[in-house]
C-alpha positions as a LaTeX table, in Angstrom:
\begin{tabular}{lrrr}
\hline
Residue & $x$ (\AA) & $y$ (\AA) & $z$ (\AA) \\
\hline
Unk1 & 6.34 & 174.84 & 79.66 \\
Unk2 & 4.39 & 177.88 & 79.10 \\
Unk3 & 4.68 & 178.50 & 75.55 \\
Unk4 & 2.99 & 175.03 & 75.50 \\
Unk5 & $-0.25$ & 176.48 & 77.74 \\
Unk6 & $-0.27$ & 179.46 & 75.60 \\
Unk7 & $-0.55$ & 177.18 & 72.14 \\
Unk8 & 2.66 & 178.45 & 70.69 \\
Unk9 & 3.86 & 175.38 & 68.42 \\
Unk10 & 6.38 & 177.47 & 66.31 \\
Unk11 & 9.68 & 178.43 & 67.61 \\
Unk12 & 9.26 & 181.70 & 65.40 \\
Unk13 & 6.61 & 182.72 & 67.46 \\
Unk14 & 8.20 & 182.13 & 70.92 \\
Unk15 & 11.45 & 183.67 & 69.30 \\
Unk16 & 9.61 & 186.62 & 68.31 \\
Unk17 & 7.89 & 186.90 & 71.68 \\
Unk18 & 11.06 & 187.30 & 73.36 \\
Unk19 & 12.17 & 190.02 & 71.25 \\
Unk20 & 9.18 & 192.20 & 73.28 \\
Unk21 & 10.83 & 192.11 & 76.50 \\
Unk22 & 13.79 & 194.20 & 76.03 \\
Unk23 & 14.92 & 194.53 & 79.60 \\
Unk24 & 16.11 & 190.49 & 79.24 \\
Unk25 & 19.39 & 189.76 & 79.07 \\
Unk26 & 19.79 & 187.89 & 75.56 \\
Unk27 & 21.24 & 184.73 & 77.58 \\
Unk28 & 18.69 & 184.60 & 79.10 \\
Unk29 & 16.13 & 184.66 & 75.99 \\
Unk30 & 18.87 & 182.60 & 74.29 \\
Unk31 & 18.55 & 179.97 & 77.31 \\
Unk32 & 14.55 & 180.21 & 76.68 \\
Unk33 & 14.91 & 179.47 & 73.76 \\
Unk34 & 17.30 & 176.70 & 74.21 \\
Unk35 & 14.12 & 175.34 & 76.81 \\
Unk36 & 11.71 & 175.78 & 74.49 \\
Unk37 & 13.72 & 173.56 & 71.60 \\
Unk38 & 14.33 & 170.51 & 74.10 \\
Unk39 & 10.67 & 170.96 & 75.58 \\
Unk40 & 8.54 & 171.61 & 72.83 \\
Unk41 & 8.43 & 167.46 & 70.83 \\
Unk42 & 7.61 & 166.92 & 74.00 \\
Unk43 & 4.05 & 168.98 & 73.33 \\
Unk44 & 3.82 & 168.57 & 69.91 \\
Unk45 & 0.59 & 166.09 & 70.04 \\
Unk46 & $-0.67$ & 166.94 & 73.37 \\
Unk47 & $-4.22$ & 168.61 & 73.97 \\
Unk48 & $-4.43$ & 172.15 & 75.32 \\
Unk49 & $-6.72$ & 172.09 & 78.22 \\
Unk50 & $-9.31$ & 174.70 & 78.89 \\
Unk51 & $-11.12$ & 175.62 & 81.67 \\
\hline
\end{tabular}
């Protein structure tokens, strides 16, 4: 997921990153969202990788 290759490990700050892109239907942020909560244990003690 992208949040995940950003860093972002708090729903807060993915919510609040959606809130910037106000030409998205809220669905779809809500659906987002809804990504982010089933993909993000997934993350939770992986490395970031940097190049």
């Amino acid at each position: 997921m992208i949040a995940h290759l950003y860093g972002l490990t708090d729903e807060n700050e993915f919510s609040y990153i959606l809130t910037t892109f106000p030409i998205v239907n809220a669905t779809v942020k809500e659906a987002a969202l809804s990504a982010y909560r089933t993909f993000a244990p997934m993350f939770a003690n992986s490395e970031l990788v940097s190049a």
